[in-house]
N, C-alpha and C positions, 0 to 999 in steps of 0.2 A: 635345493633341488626342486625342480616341477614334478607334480605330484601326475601320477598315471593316467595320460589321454589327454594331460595334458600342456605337453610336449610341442613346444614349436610355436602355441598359440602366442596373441601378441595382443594387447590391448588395443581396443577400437585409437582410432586416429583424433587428433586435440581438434583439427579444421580439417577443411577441401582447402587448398591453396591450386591456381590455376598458374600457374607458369609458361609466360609469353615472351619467345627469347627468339630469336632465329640465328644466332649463334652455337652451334651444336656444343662447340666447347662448355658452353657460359649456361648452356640450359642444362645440359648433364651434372655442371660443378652445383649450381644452385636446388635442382631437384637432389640431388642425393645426399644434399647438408639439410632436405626439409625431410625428406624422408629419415633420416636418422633421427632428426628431431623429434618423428611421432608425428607429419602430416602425413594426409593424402596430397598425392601430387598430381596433378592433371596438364597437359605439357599442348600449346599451341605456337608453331611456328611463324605464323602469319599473321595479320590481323583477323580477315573473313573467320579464318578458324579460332580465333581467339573468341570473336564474336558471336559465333554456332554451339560452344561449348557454353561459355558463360551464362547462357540461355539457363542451364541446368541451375546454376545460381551455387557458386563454390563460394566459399567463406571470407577468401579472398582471392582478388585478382593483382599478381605479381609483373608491371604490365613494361615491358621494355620500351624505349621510344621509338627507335629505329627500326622499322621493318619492312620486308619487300614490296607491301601493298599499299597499306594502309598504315599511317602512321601512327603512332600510338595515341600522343592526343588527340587525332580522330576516334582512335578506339574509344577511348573515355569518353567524348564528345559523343558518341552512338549509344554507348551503352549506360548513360545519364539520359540521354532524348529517350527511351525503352522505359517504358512503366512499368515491366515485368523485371527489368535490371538496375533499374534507376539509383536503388539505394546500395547496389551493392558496395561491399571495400574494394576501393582502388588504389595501387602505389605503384608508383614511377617505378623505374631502378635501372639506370642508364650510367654506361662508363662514358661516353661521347656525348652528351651533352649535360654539361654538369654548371655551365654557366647561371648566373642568377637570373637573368631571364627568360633561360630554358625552364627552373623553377615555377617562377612565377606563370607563365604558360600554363604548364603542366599541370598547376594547382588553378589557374582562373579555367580549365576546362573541365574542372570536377573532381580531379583527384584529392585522395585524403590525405597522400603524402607522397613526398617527392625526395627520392631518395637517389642517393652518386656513388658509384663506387672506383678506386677500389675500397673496401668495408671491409672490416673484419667480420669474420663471421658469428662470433657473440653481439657483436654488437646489430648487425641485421638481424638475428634471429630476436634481441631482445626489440628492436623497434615492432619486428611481428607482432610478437605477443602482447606489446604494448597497444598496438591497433587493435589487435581482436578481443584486446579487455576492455578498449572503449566502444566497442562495439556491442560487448556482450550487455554491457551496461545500459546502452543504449537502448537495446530490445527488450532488456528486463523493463525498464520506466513505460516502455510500449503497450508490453502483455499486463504491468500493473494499472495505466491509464485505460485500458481497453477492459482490465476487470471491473477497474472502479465505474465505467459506465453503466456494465453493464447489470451491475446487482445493484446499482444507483437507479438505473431506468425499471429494473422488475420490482424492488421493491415500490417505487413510487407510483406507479401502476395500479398499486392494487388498493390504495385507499383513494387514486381517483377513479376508479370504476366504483368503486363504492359511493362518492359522495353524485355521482353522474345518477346513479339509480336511484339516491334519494331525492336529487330536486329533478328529476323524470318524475317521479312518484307525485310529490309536491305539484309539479305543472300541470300530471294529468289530474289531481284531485281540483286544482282551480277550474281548470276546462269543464268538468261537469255540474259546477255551480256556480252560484255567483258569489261574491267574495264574502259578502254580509250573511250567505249563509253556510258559509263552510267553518264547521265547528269550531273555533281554538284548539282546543286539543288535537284534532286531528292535524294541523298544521304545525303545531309541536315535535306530535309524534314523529315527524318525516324529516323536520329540520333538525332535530337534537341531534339523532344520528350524524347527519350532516355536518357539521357543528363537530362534532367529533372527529373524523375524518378530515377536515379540513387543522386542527388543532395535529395531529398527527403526521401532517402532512408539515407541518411548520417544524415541528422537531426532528422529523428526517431532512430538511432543508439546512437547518442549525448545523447537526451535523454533519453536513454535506460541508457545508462552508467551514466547519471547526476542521475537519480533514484537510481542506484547502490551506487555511492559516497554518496548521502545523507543519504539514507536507512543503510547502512554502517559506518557514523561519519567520512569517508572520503575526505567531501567537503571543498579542500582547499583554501584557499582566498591568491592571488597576489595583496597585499595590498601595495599600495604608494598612495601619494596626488593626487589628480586628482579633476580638476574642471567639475562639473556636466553641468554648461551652457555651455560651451565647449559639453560635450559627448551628450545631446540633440540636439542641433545644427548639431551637425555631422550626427547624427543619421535621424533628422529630413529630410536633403540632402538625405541621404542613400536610405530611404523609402519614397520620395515624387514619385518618379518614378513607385514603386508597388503603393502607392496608387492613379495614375491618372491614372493606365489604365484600374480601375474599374470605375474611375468618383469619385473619393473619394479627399476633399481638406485637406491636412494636414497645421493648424493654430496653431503656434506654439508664444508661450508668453513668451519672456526670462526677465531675470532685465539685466540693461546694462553691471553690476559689476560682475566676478567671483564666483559663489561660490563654496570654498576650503572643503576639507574634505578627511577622510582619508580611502579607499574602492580599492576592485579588479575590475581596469577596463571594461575586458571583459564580466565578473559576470554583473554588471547593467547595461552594455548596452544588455544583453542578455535579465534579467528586462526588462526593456525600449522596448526592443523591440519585447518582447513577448506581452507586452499589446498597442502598439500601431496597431499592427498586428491581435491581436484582435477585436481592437476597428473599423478597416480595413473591418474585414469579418463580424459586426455582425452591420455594424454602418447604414448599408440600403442604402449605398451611398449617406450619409449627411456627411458635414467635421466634422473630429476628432480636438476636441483642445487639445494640451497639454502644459502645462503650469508646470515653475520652480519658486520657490519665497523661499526665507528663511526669516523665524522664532524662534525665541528665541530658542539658543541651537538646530536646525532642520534643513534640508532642507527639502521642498515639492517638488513631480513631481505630477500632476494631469493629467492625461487620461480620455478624456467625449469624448461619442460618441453619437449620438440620434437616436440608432437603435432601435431594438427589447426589450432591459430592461432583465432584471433577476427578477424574482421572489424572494420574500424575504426568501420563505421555502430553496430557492436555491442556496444562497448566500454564505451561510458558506460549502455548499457539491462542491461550485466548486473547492477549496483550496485543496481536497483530491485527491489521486492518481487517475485516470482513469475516472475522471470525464472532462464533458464538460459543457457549458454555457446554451448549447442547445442542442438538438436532434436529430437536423434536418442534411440531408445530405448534410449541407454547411460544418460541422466539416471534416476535413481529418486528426485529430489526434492522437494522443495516451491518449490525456485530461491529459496530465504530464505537461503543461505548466505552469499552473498557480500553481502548487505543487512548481514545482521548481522555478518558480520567490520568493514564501513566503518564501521559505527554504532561500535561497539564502538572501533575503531582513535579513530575522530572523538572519545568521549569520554576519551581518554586524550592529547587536544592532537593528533595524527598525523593522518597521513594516509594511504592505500590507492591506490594506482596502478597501472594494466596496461598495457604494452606487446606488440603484437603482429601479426601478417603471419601471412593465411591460410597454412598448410602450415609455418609456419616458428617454431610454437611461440608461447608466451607467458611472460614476466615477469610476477609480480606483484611490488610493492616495497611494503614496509612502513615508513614512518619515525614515530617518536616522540622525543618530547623527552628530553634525559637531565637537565635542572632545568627543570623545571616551576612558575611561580609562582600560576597559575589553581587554583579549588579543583575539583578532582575531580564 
């Protein structure tokens, strides 16, 4: 039963569909099998009028060939030449011309499909919905390519306005001397930064392009044996340096024994070292453990820090592209890091998991396989 007041209501509509028929019969049978469906139906007899509504830009346009004015692949042919209509869906759906090179017309003037009847009515309504779920696809890859510019183009902005102020600085300190006598130091001081910025600029570039190869089915693994407690250890050396000069202790847990497996080196220590780097910035300046142990058929790497924690709602959204952990302006990301350690982890058979309680820190666990029968 509907519950009180709310009696009668009806769920918003699945599309706009425009329906262009100048057959009274064939426009009534067709809008009232889309309205049942759960479309909105929008009804033009003519072309001019098909062409004056469309304007509004409906979901789809249901476009007849035969009509009093203007013919339909004209219609298509107008409303592809129109920059404000250009992309919309277009489908045929003609009982009179149903020949193959009425088709082929129909489609060399734009249309997205070209449809004959008579149809049954499951079956046009399934080709519908088959079109505006490539459609909707469509537009998603759009608003995701249009995101990716656009936190691609802000974040990279801001370390070259940075590095722009520092050899500004540097040019105008040259301008006031001469070069034999401008300190060392002082042209240190302006370039180090510089220097930095320009280093940073190269690791949002990396993964700019790591995003492309994955995004792409391009990410390739340089795969030989390699021992894992080896590449922690190394790693562990690498990044003890960045983590003391926050105050941060990297406690690191190996077994004394090797263990072998078969993986692209550079790929997991890039893993490895996106989440201890993590665990660096978010850990409050408590030590990071990380810890190596094998497991029947597995190796583990374990990442605990006892920082700030993630939220459980948050957990699985930080694995998505352009996400981060946090909020806050301690991130100087692009929030592609933990996208491409999964990916990365994912093509090496593993998997990538976090465990965590606000205030109470976070685990990351890493497992891969140690015989792999799948090709790489």
């Amino acid at each position: 039963m509907n519950a009180p007041g709310n009696m009668g209501e009806r769920p918003p509509p699945k599309a706009t569909i425009l329906n262009v028929n100048d057959h009274p019969a064939t426009l009534y049978m067709v809008s009232h099998m889309l309205r049942m469906a759960g479309y909105q139906v929008l009804e033009a007899t003519n072309g001019r009028l098909a062409l004056s509504i469309a304007a509004g830009r409906p979901d789809l346009v249901l476009l007849d060939v035969h009509l009093p004015d203007i013919d339909g692949y004209e219609v298509c042919r107008r409303l592809r030449a129109n920059e404000e209509t250009q992309d919309l869906l277009i489908a045929h759906l003609s009982a009179v011309s149903v020949q193959r090179e009425d088709r082929i017309r129909g489609l060399a003037h734009g249309a997205d499909a070209y449809w004959t009847t008579p149809m049954e009515e499951e079956e046009l309504l399934s080709n519908i919905e088959a079109l505006l779920r490539l459609q909707a696809r469509a537009q998603g890859a759009i608003r995701e390519r249009d995101e990716f510019l656009s936190v691609a183009a802000h974040e990279l902005r801001t370390p070259l306005t940075a590095l722009r102020l520092h050899l500004e600085r540097t040019l105008y300190l040259t301008h006031r001397g001469t070069a034999e006598t401008l300190p060392k130091s002082t042209v240190e001081k302006s370039l180090t930064p510089a220097l930095r910025q320009i280093d940073r600029l190269q690791k949002l570039l990396d993964a700019l392009l790591d995003v492309s190869r994955v995004t792409g089915h391009r990410l390739r693994l340089d795969v030989s044996a390699v021992d894992l407690v080896e590449i922690v250890a190394e790693l562990g050396l690498r990044l003890d340096a960045q983590a003391r000069t926050v105050g941060v202790e990297l406690q690191l847990e190996l077994p004394p024994e090797p263990i072998i497996l078969f993986g692209d080196r550079l790929r997991l220590e890039q893993v490895i070292t996106n989440l201890v780097t993590n665990a660096i910035k978010y850990g409050g300046g408590r030590p990071v453990d990380i810890r190596v142990e094998e497991q029947p058929d597995q190796a583990a790497i374990r990442v605990r820090d006892y920082g700030i924690g993630i939220a459980p709602e948050d957990q699985a959204r930080i694995f998505d592209r352009f996400e981060r952990a946090t909020p806050t302006r301690q991130s100087e990301s692009l929030g592609l890091g933990l996208y491409i350690a999964k990916e990365i982890v994912t093509a090496h058979g593993g998997t990538l998991t976090v465990t965590s309680e606000p205030g109470r820190g976070a685990t990351f666990q890493v497992l891969l396989p140690l015989r792999r029968t799948e090709r790489y």
